[in-house]
PLY file of the C-alpha trace (Angstrom):
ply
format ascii 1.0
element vertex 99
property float x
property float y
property float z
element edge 98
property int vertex1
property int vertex2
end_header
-10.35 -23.39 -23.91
-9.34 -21.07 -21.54
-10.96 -21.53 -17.34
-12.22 -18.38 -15.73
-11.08 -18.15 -12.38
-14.31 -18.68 -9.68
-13.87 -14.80 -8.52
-13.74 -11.75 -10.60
-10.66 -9.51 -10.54
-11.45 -6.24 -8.54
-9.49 -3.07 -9.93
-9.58 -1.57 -6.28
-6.99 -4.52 -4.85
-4.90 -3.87 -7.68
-1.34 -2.77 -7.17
0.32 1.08 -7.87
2.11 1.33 -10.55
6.14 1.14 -10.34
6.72 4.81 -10.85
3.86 5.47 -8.47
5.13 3.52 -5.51
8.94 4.97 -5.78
7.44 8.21 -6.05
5.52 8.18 -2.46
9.31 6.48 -1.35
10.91 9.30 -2.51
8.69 11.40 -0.57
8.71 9.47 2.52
12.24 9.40 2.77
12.56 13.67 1.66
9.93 13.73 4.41
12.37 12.22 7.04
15.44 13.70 6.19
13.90 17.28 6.11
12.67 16.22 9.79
16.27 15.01 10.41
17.62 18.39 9.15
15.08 20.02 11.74
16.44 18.46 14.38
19.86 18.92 13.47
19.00 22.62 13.47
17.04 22.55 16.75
20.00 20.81 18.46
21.76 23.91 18.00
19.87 25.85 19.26
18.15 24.04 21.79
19.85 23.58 25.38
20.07 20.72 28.33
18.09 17.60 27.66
16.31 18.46 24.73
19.46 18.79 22.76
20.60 15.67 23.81
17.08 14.34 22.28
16.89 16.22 19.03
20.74 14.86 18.21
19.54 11.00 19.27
16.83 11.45 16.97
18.82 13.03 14.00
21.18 10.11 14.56
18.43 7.69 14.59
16.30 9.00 11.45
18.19 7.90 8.94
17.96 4.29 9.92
14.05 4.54 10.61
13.59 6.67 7.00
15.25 3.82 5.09
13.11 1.13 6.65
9.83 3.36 6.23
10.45 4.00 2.46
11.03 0.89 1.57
7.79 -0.61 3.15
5.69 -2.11 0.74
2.15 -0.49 0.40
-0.78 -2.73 0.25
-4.40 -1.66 -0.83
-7.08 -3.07 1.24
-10.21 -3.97 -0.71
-12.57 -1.09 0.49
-14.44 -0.84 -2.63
-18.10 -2.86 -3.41
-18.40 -6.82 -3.43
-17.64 -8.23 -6.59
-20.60 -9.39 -8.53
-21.30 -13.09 -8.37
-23.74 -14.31 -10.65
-25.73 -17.55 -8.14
-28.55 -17.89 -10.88
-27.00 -20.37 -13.31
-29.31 -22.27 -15.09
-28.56 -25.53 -16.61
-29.25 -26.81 -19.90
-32.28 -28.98 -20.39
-31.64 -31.82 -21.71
-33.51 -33.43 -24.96
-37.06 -33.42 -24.49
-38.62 -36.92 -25.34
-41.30 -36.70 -27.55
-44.56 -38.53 -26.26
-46.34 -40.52 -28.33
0 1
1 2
2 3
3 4
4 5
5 6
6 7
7 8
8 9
9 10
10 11
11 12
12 13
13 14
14 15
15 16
16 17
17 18
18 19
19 20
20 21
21 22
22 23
23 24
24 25
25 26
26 27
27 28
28 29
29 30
30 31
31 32
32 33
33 34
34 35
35 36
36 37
37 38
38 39
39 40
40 41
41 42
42 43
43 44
44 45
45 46
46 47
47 48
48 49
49 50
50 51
51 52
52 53
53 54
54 55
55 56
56 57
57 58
58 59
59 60
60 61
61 62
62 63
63 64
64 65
65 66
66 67
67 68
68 69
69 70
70 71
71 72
72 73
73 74
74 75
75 76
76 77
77 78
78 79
79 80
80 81
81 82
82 83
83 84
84 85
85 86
86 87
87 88
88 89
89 90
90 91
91 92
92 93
93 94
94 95
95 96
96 97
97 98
């Protein structure tokens, strides 16, 4: 016979599916390089200082878009409390008959 655990599964903690997760890593990452590609752009553009800044961060992007996309994504349980049934009655036992 087969034990139940003590706590019910809750659908809300569950994870994405596989598809689902490298889907929003895909977009994170098309996310950062179209930022990198801005800044890229703005560096030519730009003059003084804030070129120098725009062609660090273009430079630095790439790194920090690999290490965001491939951060695992977690669901917090927000939804209700599982149920938890506390009324459990026992069996009664045999009554004796009184003579």
């Amino acid at each position: 016979m087969k034990q139940q655990s003590a706590s019910p599964a809750v659908i809300t903690s569950a994870r994405a599916s596989r598809s689902e997760e490298i889907r929003r890593r895909q977009q994170r990452y098309l996310l950062s390089m179209a930022v990198r590609t801005a800044c890229f752009v703005l560096a030519v553009v730009a003059s003084g200082p804030l070129r120098w800044a725009l062609i660090v961060a273009a430079l630095v992007l790439p790194y920090v878009a690999v290490v965001v996309a491939n951060t695992s994504t977690h669901r917090e349980t927000s939804g209700p409390a599982p149920y938890v049934n506390d009324d459990t009655r026992a069996l009664e036992g045999p009554r004796d008959a009184v003579s």
